[in-house]
C-alpha positions in Angstrom: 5.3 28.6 -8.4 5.3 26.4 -11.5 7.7 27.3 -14.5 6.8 26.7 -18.3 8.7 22.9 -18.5 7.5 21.8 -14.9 3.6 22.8 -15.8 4.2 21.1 -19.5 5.2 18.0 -17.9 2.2 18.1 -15.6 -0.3 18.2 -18.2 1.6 15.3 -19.7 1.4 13.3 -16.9 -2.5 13.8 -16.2 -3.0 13.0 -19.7 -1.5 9.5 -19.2 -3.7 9.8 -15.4 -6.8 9.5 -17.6 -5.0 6.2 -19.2 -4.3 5.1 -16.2 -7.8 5.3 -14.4 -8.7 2.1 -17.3 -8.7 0.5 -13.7 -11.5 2.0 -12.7 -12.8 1.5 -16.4 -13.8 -2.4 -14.7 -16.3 -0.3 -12.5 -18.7 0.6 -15.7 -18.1 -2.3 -18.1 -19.2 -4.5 -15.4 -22.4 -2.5 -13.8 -25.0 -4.5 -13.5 -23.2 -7.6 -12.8 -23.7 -7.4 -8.7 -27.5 -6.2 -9.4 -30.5 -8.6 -8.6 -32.7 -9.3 -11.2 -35.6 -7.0 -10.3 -33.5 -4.0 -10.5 -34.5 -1.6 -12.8 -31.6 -1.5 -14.7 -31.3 -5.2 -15.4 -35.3 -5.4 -16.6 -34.4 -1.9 -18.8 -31.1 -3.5 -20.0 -33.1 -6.7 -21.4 -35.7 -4.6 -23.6 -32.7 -3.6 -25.5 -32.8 -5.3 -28.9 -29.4 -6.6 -29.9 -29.4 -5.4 -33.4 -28.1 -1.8 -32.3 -24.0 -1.5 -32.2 -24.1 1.6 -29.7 -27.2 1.5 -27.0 -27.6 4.2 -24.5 -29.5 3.9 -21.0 -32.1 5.9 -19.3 -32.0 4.6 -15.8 -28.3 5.1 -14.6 -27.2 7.1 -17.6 -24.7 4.5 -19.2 -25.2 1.6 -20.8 -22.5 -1.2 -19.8 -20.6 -4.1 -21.4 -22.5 -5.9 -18.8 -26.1 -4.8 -19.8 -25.2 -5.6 -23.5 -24.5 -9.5 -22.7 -28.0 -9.3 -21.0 -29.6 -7.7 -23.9 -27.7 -10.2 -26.8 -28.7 -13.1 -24.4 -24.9 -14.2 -23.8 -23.6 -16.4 -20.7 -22.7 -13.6 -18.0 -21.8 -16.8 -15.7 -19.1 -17.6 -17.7 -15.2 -17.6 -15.8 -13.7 -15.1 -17.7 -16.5 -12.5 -17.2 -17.2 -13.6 -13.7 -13.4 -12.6 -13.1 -13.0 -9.9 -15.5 -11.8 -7.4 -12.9 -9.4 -9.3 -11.6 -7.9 -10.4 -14.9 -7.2 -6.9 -15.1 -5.9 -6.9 -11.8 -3.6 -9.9 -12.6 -2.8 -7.9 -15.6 -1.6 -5.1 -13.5 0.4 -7.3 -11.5 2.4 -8.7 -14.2 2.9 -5.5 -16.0 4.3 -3.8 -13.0 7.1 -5.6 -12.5 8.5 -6.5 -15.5 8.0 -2.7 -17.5 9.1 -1.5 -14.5 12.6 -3.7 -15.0 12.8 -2.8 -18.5 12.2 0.9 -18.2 15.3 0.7 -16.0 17.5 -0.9 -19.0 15.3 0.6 -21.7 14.5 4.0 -21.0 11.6 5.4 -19.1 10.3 7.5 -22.3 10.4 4.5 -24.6 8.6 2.2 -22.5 6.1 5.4 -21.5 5.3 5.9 -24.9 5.3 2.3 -26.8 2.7 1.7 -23.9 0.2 4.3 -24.3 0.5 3.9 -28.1 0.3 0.1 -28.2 -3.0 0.9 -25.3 -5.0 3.0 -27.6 -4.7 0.5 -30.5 -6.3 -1.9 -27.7 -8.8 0.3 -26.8 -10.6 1.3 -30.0 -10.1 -2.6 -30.9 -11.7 -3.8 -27.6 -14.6 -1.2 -28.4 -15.9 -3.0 -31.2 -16.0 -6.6 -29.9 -18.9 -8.4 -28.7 -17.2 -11.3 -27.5 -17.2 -12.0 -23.7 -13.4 -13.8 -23.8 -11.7 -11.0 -26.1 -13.1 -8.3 -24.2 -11.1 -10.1 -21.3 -7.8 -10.7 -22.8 -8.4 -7.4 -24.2 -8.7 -6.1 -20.4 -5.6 -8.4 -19.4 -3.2 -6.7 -22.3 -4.6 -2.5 -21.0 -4.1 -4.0 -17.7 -0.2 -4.8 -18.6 -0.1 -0.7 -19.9 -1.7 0.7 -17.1 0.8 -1.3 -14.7 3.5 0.2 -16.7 2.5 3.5 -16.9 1.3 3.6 -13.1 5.3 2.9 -12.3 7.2 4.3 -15.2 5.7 7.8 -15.7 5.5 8.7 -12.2 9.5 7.9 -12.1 10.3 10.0 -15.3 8.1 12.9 -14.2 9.7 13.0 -10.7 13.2 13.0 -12.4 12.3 15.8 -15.0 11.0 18.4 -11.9 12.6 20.0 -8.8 12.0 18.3 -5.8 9.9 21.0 -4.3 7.3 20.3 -7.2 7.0 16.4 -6.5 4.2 17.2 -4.0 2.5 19.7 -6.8 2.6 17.1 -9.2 0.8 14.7 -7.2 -1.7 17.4 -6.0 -2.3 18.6 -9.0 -1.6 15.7 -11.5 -3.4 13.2 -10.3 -5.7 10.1 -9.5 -9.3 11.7 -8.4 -8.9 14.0 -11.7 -8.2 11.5 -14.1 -10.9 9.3 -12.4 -13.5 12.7 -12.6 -12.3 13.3 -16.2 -13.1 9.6 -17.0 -17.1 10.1 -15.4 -17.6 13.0 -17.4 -16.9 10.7 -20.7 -18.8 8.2 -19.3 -21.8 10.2 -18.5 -21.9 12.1 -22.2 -20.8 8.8 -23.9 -23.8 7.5 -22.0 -22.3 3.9 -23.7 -18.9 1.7 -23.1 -17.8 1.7 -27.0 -18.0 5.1 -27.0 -16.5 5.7 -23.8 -13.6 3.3 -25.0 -13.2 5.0 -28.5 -12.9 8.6 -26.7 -10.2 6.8 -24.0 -8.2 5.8 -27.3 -8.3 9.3 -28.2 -6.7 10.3 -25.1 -4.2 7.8 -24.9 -2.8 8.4 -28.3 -3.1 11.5 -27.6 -1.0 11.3 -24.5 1.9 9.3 -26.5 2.6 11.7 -28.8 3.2 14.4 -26.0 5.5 11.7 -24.7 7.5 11.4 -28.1 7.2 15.3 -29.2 7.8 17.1 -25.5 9.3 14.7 -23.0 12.7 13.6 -22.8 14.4 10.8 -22.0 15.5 11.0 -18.0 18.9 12.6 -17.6 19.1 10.7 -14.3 18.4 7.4 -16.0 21.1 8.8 -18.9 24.0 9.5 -16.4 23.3 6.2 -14.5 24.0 4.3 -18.4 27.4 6.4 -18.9 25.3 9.0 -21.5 26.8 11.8 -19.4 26.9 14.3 -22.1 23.1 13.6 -23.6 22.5 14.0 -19.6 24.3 17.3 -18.9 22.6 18.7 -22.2 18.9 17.5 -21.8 19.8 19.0 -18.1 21.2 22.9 -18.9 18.0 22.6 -21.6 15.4 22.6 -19.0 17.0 25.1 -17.2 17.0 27.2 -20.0 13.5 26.7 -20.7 12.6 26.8 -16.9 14.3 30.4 -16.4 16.6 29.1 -14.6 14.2 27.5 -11.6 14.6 24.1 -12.4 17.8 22.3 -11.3 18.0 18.8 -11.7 21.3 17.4 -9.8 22.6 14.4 -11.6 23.8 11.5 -9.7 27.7 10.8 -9.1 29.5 7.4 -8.7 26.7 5.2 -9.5 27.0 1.9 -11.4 26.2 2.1 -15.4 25.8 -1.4 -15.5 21.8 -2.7 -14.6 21.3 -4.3 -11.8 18.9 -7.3 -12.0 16.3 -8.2 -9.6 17.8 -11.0 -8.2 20.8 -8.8 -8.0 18.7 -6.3 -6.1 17.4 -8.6 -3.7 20.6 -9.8 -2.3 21.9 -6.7 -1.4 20.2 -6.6 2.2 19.8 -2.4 1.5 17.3 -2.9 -1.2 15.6 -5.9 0.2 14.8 -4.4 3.0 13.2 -0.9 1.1 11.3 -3.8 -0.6 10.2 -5.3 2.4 9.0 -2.0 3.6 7.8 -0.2 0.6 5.9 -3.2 -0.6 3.9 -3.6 2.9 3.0 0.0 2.5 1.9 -0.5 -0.9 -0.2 -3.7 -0.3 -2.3 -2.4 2.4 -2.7 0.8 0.6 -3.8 -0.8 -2.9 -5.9 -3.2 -1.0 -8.4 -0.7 1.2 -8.5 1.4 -2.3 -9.5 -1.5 -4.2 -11.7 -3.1 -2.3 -13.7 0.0 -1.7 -13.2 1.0 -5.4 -15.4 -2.0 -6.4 -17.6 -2.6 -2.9 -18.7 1.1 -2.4 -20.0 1.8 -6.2 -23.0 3.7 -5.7 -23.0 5.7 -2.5 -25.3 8.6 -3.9 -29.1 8.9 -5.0 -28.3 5.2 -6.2 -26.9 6.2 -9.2 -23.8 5.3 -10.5 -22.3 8.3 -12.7 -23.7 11.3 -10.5 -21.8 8.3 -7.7 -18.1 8.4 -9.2 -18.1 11.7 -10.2 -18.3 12.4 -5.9 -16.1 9.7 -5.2 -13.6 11.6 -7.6 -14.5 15.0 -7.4 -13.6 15.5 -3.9 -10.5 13.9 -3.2 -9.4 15.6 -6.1 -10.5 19.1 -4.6 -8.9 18.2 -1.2 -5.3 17.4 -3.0 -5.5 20.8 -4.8 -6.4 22.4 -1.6 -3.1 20.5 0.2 -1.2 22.0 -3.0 -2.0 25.4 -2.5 -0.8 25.0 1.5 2.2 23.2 -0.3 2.8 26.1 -1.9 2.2 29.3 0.7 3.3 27.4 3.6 5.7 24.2 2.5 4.9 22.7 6.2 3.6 19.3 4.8 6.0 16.5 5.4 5.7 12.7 3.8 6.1 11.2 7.5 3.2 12.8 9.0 1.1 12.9 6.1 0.9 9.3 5.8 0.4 8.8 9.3 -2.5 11.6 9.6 -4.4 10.2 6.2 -3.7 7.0 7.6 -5.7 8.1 11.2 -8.2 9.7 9.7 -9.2 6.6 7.0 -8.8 4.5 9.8 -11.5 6.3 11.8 -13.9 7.7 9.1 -14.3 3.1 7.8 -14.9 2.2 11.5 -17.6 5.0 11.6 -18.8 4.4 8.1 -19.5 0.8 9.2 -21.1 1.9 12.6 -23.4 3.6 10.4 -24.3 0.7 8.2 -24.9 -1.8 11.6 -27.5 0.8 13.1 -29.1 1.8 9.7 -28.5 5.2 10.3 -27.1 5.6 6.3 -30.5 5.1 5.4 -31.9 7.5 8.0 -28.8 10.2 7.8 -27.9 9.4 3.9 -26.0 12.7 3.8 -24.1 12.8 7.5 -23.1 9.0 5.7 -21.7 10.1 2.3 -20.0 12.5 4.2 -18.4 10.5 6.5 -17.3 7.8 3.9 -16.2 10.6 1.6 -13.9 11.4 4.5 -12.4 8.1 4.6 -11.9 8.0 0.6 -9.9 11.0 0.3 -7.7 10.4 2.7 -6.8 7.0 0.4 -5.2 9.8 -2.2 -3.1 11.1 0.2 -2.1 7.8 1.7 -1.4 7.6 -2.1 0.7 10.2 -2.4 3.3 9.4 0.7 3.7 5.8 -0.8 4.5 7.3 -4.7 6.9 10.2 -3.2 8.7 7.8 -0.4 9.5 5.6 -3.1 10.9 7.6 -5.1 12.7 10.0 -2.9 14.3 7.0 -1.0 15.4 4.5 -3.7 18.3 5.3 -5.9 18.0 5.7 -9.9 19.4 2.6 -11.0 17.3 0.3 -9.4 13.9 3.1 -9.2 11.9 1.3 -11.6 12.3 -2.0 -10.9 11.8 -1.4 -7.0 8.9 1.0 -7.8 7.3 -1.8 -9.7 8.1 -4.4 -7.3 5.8 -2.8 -5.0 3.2 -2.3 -7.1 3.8 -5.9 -8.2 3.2 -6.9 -4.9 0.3 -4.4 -4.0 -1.5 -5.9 -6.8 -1.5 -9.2 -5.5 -3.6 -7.5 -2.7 -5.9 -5.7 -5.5 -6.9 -9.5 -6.8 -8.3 -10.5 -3.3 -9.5 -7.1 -2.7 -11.7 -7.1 -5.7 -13.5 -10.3 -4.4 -14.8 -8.3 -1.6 -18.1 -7.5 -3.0 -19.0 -11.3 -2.4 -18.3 -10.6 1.1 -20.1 -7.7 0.9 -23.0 -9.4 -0.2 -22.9 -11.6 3.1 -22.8 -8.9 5.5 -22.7 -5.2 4.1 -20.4 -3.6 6.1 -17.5 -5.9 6.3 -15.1 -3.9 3.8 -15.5 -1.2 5.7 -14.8 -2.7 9.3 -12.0 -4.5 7.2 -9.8 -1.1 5.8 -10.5 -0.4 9.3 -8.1 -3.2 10.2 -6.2 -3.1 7.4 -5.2 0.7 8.3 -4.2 -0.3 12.1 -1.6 -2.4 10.6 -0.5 0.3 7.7 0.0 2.6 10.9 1.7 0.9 12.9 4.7 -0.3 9.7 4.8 3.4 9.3 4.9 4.7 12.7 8.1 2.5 13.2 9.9 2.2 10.0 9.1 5.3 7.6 11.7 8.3 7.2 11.4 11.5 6.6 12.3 12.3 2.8 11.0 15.7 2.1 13.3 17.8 -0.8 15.5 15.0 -1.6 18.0 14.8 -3.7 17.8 12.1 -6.2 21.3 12.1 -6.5 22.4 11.5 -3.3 19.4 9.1 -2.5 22.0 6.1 -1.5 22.9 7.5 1.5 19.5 7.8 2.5 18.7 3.9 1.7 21.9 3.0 3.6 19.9 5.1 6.7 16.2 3.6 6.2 17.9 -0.4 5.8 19.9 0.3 9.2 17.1 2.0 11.1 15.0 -1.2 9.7 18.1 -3.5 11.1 18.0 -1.7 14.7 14.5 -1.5 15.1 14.3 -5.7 14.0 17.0 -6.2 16.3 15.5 -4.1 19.3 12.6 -5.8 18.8 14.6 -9.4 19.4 16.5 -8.3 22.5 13.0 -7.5 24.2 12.5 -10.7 24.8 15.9 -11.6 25.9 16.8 -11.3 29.7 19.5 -8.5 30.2 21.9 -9.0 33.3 21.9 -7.8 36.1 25.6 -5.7 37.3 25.9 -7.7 39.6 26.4 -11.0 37.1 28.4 -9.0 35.1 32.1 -10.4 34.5 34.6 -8.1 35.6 37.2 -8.3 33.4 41.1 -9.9 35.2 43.4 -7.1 36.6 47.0 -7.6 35.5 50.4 -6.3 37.2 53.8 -5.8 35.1 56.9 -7.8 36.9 59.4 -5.3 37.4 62.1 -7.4 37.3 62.9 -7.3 34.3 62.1 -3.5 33.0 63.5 -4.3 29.3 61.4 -7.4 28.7 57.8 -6.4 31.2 55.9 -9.8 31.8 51.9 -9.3 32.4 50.7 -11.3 35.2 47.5 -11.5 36.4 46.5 -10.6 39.6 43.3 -12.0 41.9 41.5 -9.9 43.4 40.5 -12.7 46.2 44.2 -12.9 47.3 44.9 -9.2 47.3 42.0 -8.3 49.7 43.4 -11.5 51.8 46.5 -9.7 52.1 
C-alpha cells in the first residue's frame, strides 16, 4: 500500500495532470469550429451580443472561444485560428525536447516548477484576450509547458517512489482524471475565460506544491557529483516513508551531461530512441486523432461527451491498480501488447459500425464499443511512460524521454488534421488507428523487454540488453534473405602432420587428403 511521501507525491503529480490536460483544452476553445452553419449551436452562438465579457450557452452547456469570434463577428477563417490546435501541437513538440534536455542539466524540480508558474501567468492572461492571433501564440507558449511537464514530472515522480508504485502512480495519477477533473470545470464554468482563470488556479497551485513539498531528484543529484544532498534527501524519505520507500542511487555513472548529439552516437541510446520513439508516435497519433475526430460520441453533447471519454478509462486504470496491488501479475510486456489487441479490434469494429449505420440504430452497443477502444489508449499509455523510464539510464532520462515525445508530437500535428478527413468519409480515423495499431504490435511484439521492478540504478545494463536484442533481431532479419550453405559446400578446414625429424624444432606440413586416400 501507499506510504505518507509516495501518496504526497501522487496528489502532486495529478495536480500538474490537470495542467497537463491544456491539450485537450483545444477541444472546447475550438467547438463549433467543425459545425455546419444550421447547427444549433452556431445560430445560438450568433444571438450573443458582443458587449458581454463572460457569455454562457444553453445548447451544449459551454460557451467556446470559437462561438465568441462568431458572436463579435471576427474572421474564424483566418490561419492562425484555422490551425490553432496544431500550433499547440507544434508547441508541444518543441517544448518536449528541449525542457526535457534542460531538466537533465538543470534539475527536474526547477524546470517543473518555473513551468507551471510561468503557465498560470499565461493562462489567466490568455483568459482575457479577444484577439484571435494572441490567443494563438498564447496556445503555442502553454503548449511549450505542457510539453515540459508531460516529460519532466513523470521522470521526477518515478525517481522519488519505489518501483512497485510506478504502476500506482500511473493508475491512480493520471490522464482520464485530470481530463474528467477539467469537464467538470468546463461544465460549471459553462464559459472558456472562466474555465481558463480556474485552470490558472490549479496550476499555480500545483507550483507551489512543487517548491514547498517536492525535492530535487536524488538520482539526478548523484548523477551531478551532489552525493551527499542525494544520500540525505534519500534517508529523508525513508524516514518519512516508515521506512517503505527505498530509493537505490545509481553508481559509476558519468557527472558530466551528455548532449544529444552526444547521445545519439552512442549506438545504445540510438537505438532506445529508435524504439521508444516508434512506440510513442503511433501511440500519440491514434490518441490524437481520435481526441479531436471522435468529440461528441454521446446524446450529441459535448460536456456530458468528454466527461465518458474520461470517466471510464480513468475507472478502468483504477480498477488495474487495485489488481496491481492484490495480485502484482501485470507486466509492461503484455500489457502493451493486450491494450494494443484490444484497441486494435474495438477501431476496426467501431468503424464496421459506422459503414452499416448500425451507431445510429445500436447508439449504445456503439459507445460501448468505442469506449472499449479508448481506454485501452491509457494503458498503451502507461507501458510507453513506464518502459521509458525503467529502461533508460538517469543521465540521459530526460532528454531521451523528451525525444520521444518530441517525435510523437510530430505525429499529433498530422493526427489533428484528421477531422478533414473525417469530414470526407466518417469512419476513416477509425479504420486508420486500426492500422496504425497492427504496426505498434508488431514493433512491440519483436523489440520490447520486460522491465517490471527496475532498478533505476542499475538501468545500463538493461539498455546494453534491449540495443543488443535490437542488433540480433536487425541482423536475423538480414540473414533471412541470404542463402545459407549447404554441408556439403562447406570448406573443410587443411589437416596438418608434424615432421618428426626433427623433434626439437617440429615443422607443420600439410597433408591432402586426396593423396592419403590414394595411398
Amino acid at each position: 500500500m501507499l506510504n505518507c511521501h509516495e501518496l504526497r507525491m501522487l496528489i502532486i503529480f495529478q495536480v500538474a495532470m490537470v495542467f497537463m490536460v491544456q491539450n485537450v483544452f483545444q477541444i472546447y476553445s475550438t467547438f463549433g469550429q467543425q459545425l455546419n452553419p444550421d447547427d444549433p449551436y452556431i445560430k445560438e452562438a450568433l444571438s450573443y451580443s458582443s458587449n458581454d465579457l463572460y457569455r454562457f450557452s444553453q445548447n451544449s452547456s459551454f460557451y467556446s472561444t470559437h462561438a465568441q469570434w462568431l458572436s463579435d463577428k471576427k474572421d474564424t477563417s483566418v490561419l492562425w485560428w484555422e490551425n490553432v490546435i496544431a500550433i499547440q501541437q507544434v508547441g508541444i513538440f518543441v517544448g518536449s525536447i528541449l525542457f526535457g534536455y534542460i531538466s537533465d542539466h538543470c534539475g527536474r524540480k526547477t524546470v517543473c516548477q518555473y513551468s507551471l508558474l510561468v503557465s498560470s501567468a499565461v493562462l489567466l492572461f490568455e483568459g482575457l484576450q479577444s484577439s484571435t492571433i494572441i490567443i494563438a501564440i498564447c496556445r503555442f507558449i502553454i503548449g511549450t509547458q505542457t510539453g515540459a511537464i508531460i516529460v519532466v514530472s513523470w521522470s521526477l515522480t518515478t525517481e522519488l517512489i519505489s518501483p512497485r508504485t510506478r504502476f500506482l502512480a500511473r493508475a491512480f495519477a493520471n490522464w482520464p482524471t485530470g481530463k474528467f477533473i477539467l469537464a467538470l470545470i468546463c461544465f460549471f464554468s459553462r464559459n472558456w475565460r472562466i474555465s481558463l482563470h480556474v485552470c490558472a488556479g490549479f496550476t499555480l497551485f500545483g507550483a507551489i506544491l512543487y517548491l514547498l513539498f517536492v525535492p530535487e531528484s536524488p538520482t539526478y543529484l548523484q548523477c551531478h557529483a551532489q552525493r551527499e544532498r542525494a544520500q540525505t534527501i534519500v534517508s529523508d524519505i525513508f524516514e518519512k516513508s516508515n521506512g517503505q520507500c527505498i530509493i537505490t542511487l545509481p553508481t559509476g555513472i558519468r557527472s558530466k551531461p551528455l548532449t544529444f548529439c552526444q547521445i545519439w552516437r552512442k549506438e545504445k541510446y540510438r537505438n532506445v530512441i529508435i524504439l521508444f520513439g516508434a512506440i510513442w508516435i503511433m501511440t500519440n497519433f491514434t490518441a490524437t486523432m481520435l481526441d479531436f475526430s471522435e468529440v461528441i460520441i454521446f446524446k450529441n453533447n459535448l460536456i456530458y461527451s468528454q466527461m465518458l471519454l474520461a470517466g471510464v478509462p480513468a475507472l478502468c486504470k483504477i480498477l488495474l491498480g487495485l489488481i496491481e496491488i492484490y495480485l502484482g501479475i501485470i507486466s509492461r510486456r503484455n500489457l502493451h501488447l493486450i491494450s494494443l489487441f484490444i484497441n486494435g479490434v474495438s477501431m476496426c469494429a467501431s468503424g464496421i459500425f459506422i459503414v452499416l449505420g448500425l451507431h445510429k440504430s445500436h447508439p449504445t452497443l456503439y459507445v460501448i464499443v468505442f469506449l472499449i477502444g479508448y481506454s485501452s489508449i491509457e494503458f498503451i499509455w502507461d507501458a510507453c511512460y513506464l518502459c521509458v523510464v525503467e529502461q533508460v539510464p538517469t543521465e540521459v532520462r530526460g532528454t531521451i524521454s523528451g525525444a520521444c515525445s518530441f517525435f510523437s508530437r510530430l505525429s499529433g500535428i498530422i493526427a489533428s488534421k484528421m477531422t478533414i478527413v473525417k469530414r470526407q468519409w466518417e469512419p476513416a480515423p477509425l479504420f486508420i488507428a486500426f492500422g496504425a495499431a497492427i504496426i505498434h504490435f508488431l514493433i512491440a511484439f519483436f523489440f520490447l523487454n520486460e522491465s517490471k521492478d527496475a532498478n533505476l540504478g542499475e538501468i545500463g545494463f538493461t539498455l546494453r540488453r534491449i540495443s543488443q536484442k535490437m542488433s540480433q533481431k536487425i541482423n536475423q532479419i538480414r540473414n533471412m534473405t541470404k542463402k545459407e550453405k549447404r554441408p556439403s559446400e562447406v570448406t573443410i578446414p587443411g589437416v596438418v602432420i608434424i615432421e618428426r625429424s626433427d623433434p626439437s624444432n617440429p615443422v607443420l606440413k600439410p597433408v591432402h587428403l586426396d593423396n592419403q586416400q590414394s595411398d
